[in-house]
N, C-alpha and C positions, 0 to 999 in steps of 0.2 A: 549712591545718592547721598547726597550732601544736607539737602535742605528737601521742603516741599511745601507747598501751598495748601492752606485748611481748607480740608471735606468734612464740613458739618456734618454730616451723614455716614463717614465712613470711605474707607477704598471703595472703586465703582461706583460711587453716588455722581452724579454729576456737579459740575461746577462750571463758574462761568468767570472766565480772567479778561479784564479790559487791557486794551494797548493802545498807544497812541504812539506821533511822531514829533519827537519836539522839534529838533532845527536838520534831520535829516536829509528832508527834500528842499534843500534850498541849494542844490548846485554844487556842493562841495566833494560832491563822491562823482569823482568823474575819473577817464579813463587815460593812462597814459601820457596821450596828446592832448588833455586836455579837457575831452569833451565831455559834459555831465553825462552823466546815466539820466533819461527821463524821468520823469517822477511814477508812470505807469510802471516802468522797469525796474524801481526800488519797491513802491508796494508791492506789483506782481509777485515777486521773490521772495517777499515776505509769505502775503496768503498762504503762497506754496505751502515754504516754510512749516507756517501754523497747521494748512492741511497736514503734513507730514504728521504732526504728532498727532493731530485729530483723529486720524486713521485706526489708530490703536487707545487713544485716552479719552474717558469721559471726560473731556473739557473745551467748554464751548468760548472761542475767541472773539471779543465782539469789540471791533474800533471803537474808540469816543475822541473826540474833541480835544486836543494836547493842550493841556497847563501844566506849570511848574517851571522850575529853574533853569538853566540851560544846562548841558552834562559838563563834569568835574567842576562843581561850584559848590559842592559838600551835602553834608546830610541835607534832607529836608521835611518835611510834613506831607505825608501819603492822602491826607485825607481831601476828596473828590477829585483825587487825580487819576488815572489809569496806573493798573497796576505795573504793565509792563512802558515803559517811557522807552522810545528807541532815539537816537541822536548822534552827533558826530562830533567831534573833537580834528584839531588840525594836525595832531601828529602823538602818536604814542610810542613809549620807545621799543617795545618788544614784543609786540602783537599786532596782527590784521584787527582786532577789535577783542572787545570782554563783556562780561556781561554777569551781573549781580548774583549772588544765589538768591532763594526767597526766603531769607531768615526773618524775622520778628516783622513781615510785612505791615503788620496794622501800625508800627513805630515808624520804620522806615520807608522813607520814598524814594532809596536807590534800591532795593531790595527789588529783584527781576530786572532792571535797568541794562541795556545794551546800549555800549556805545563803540563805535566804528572808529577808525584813523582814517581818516579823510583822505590823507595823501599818501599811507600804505609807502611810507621808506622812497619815494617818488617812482615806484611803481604802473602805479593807479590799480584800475576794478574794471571790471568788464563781469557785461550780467553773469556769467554762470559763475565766476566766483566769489560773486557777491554773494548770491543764493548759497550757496556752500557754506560760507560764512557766518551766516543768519540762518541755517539752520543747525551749526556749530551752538552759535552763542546760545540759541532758545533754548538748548537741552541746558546749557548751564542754568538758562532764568528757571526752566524748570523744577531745579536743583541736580541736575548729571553731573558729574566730576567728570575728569578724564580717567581715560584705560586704554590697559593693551587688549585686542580682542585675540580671542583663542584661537578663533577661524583662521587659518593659514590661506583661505581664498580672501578673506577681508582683508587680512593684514598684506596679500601681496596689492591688491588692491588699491589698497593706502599708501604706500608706496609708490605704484603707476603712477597715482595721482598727481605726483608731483611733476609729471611731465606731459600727462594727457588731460588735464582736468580735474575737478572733485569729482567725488564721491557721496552719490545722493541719496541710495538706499540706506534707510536707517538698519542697522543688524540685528540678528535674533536677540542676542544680549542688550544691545539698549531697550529694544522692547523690554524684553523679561524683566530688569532693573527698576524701568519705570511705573509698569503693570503691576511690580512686588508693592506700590508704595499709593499707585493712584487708583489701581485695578482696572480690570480691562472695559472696553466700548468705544463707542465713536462719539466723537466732540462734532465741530462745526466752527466755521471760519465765515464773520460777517463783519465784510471792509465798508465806511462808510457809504464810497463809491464805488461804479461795478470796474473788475479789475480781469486780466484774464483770468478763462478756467484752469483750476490747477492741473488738467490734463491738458491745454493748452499748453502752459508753462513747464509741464515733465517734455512735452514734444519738445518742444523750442529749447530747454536746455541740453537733451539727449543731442540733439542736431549738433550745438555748440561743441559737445564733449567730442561729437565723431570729426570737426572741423579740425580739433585741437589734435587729437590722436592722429589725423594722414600729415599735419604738419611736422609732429616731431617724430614720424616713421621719416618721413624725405628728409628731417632735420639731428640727425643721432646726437 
């Protein structure tokens, strides 16, 4: 862990991080041929997302209303903006997206920030790897770094991945890492609008992942 977000209270106290969307649902993350991803398929994979870590962290996710600068326009002033800002940019040179640690959050207002490559190397996104993605970047707003995992089943895993889809169970060790800093419990995910359930959203991307895996079994 790199960084992390103030618990007045301690590990295991709860907390409550706002987020918002600055210019991310405006069309620009769309897929290969062109076509956006909807705007229910960007949030939904969010929610997810935030579910994922809610599952294990006392920290309660709650939308607000997007203000502030547009992404890569330099530092800015955090104050009554949402903690985590998510947004898109049109081309990054060396990533599907990045995303801020939470250093000196009460100074900075990129501090948690996620921002996407819209056109992904002219790629595109299709939902299940977008969701993969955004739940990549949020361990970093959380403050995760990267690692290699020990698991020999994760690690082959990770791997597969690059041919069958991501990888959407978080592993014992992200937990453990996270839990060391924020302590354990269950948060909560509340989008301004209602979005799927995020068991809805595990169904519907599991589906995609087995779509993708009989393609590159027929496809070596």
């Amino acid at each position: 862990m790199y960084a992390s977000w103030p618990q007045a209270d301690g590990a295991g106290s709860p907390i409550t991080l706002t987020y918002s969307y600055s210019n991310l649902l405006d069309g620009s993350i769309a897929t290969r041929a062109g076509v956006p991803l909807s705007i229910d398929t960007l949030k939904g994979a969010f929610e997810q997302a935030f579910a994922d870590y809610a599952a294990f962290l006392p920290i309660h996710f709650v939308e607000v209303i997007d203000a502030g600068p547009l992404p890569e326009t330099g530092q800015y002033d955090p104050y009554g903006l949402a903690d985590i800002r998510i947004g898109q940019v049109a081309n990054i040179d060396d990533a599907n997206a990045y995303a801020y640690f939470p250093k000196n959050p009460e100074t900075s207002g990129l501090a948690g920030d996620i921002v996407f490559n819209a056109q992904r190397f002219g790629l595109g996104w299709t939902a299940a790897f977008f969701y993969s993605v955004a739940q990549h970047e949020l361990g970093h707003s959380l403050g995760m770094g990267h690692y290699v995992s020990s698991d020999p089943a994760a690690a082959a895993n990770l791997a597969l991945s690059a041919y069958t889809g991501p990888v959407y169970l978080l592993d014992d060790e992200t937990i453990a890492a996270m839990q060391g800093v924020y302590g354990a419990g269950i948060g909560s995910v509340t989008p301004l609008t209602a979005v799927p359930e995020p068991a809805t959203w595990a169904s519907l991307l599991a589906g995609l992942m087995l779509v993708a895996w009989k393609r590159a079994r027929r496809n070596p």
